[in-house]
C-alpha positions as CSV (number, residue, x, y, z in Angstrom):
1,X,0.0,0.0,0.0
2,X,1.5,3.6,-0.8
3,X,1.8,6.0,1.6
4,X,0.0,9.4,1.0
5,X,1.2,12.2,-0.4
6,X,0.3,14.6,2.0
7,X,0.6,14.2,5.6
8,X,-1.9,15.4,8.0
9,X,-1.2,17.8,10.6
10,X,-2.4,17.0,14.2
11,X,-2.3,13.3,13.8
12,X,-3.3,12.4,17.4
13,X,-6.7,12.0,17.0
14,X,-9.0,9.0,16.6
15,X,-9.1,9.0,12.7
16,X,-8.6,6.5,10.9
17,X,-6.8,7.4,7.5
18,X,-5.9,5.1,4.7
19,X,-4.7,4.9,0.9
20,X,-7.7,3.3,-0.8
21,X,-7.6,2.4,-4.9
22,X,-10.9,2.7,-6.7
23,X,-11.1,2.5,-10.5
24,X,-7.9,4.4,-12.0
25,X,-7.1,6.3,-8.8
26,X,-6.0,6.3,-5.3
27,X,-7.7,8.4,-2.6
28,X,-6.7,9.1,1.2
29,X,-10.0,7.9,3.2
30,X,-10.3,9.9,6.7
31,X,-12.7,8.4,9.4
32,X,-13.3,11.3,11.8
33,X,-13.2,10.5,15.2
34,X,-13.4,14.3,15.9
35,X,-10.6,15.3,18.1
36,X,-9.7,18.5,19.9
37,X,-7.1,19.6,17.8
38,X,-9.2,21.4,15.0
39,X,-8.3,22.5,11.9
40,X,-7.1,19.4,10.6
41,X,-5.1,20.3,7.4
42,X,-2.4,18.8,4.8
43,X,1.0,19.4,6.4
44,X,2.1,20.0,3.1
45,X,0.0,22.9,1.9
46,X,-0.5,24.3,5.3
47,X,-3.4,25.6,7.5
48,X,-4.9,28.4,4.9
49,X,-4.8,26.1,1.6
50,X,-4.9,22.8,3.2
51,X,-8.3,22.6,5.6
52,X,-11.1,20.8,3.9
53,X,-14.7,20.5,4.8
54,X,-16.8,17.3,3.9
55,X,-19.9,19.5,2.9
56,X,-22.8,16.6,1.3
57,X,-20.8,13.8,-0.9
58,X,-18.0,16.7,-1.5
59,X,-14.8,18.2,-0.3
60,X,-14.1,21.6,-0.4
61,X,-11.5,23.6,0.2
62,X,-12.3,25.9,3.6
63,X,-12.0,29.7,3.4
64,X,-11.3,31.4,6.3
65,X,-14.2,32.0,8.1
66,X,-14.5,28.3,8.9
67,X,-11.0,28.2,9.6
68,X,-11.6,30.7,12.1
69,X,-14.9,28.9,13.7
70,X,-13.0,25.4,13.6
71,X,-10.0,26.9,15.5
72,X,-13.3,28.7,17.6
73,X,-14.5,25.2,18.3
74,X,-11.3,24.1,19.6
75,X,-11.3,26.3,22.2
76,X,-15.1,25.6,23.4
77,X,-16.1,29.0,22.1
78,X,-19.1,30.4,20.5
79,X,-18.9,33.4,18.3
80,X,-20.9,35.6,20.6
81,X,-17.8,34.6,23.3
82,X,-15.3,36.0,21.4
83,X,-13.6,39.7,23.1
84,X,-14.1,42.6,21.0
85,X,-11.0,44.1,21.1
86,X,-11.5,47.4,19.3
87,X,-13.2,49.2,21.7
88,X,-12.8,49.8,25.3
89,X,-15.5,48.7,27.9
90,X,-14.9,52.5,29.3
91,X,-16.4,53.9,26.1
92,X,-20.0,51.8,25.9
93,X,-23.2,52.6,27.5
94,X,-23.8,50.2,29.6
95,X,-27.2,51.9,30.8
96,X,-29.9,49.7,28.9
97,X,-28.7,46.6,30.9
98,X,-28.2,48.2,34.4
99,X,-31.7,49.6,33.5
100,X,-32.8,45.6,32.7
101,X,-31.0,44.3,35.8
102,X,-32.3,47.0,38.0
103,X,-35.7,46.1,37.3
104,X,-35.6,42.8,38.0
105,X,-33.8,43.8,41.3
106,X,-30.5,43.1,40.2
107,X,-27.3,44.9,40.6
108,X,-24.7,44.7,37.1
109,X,-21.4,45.2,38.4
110,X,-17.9,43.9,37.1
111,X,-17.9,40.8,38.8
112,X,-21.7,39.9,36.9
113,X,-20.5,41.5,33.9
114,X,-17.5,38.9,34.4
115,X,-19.6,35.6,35.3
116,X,-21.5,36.5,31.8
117,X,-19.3,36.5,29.8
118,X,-20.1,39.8,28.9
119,X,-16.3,40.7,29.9
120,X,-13.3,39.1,29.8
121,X,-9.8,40.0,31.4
122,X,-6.9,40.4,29.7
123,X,-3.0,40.3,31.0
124,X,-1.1,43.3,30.3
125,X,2.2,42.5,28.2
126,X,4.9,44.8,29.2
């Protein structure tokens, strides 16, 4: 049996890959066991050009939005989750939600705004 052509990067995962001949070709067959360590791509061609989606009986080549939500996906975050890093908390009204919170008797504070989500924390790097 031939080896592949291209090897696949993050190779400890539960997949299953083998060099399979039908009719005049050869193809690389990938049983996903879906691992943590999303994108999976061709070594070779690198992350950008070589990630490929299994969309219906096709492969396609991913562009970089799903690149970006696979590598989301690794990391157990939603898009909503991601930090907004163009514009300081200091510089949004936060007044429609303390107005929310206040109703329901609730006081929004940087701790809540923290357990949330709404907020996150980053280390300064001197």
């Amino acid at each position: 049996m031939r080896q592949p052509r291209g090897n696949l990067k993050n190779h400890n995962r539960l997949n299953s890959i083998s060099n399979r001949t039908r009719c005049a070709g050869s193809i690389l067959a990938n049983t996903d066991g879906s691992g943590n360590l999303l994108p999976y791509y061709l070594k070779t061609a690198g992350k950008n050009n070589g990630t490929y989606l299994r969309i219906g009986a096709s492969n396609r080549k991913a562009d970089f939005e799903h690149i970006v939500e696979l590598e989301r996906q690794k990391r157990n975050l939603s898009y909503d989750e991601e930090a907004y890093r163009e514009q300081a908390l200091q510089s949004l009204d936060l007044t429609p939600l303390e107005t929310r919170f206040a109703a329901v008797g609730k006081l929004l504070n940087q701790e809540k705004l923290k357990n949330l989500k709404l907020v996150v924390q980053e280390s300064a790097t001197a």
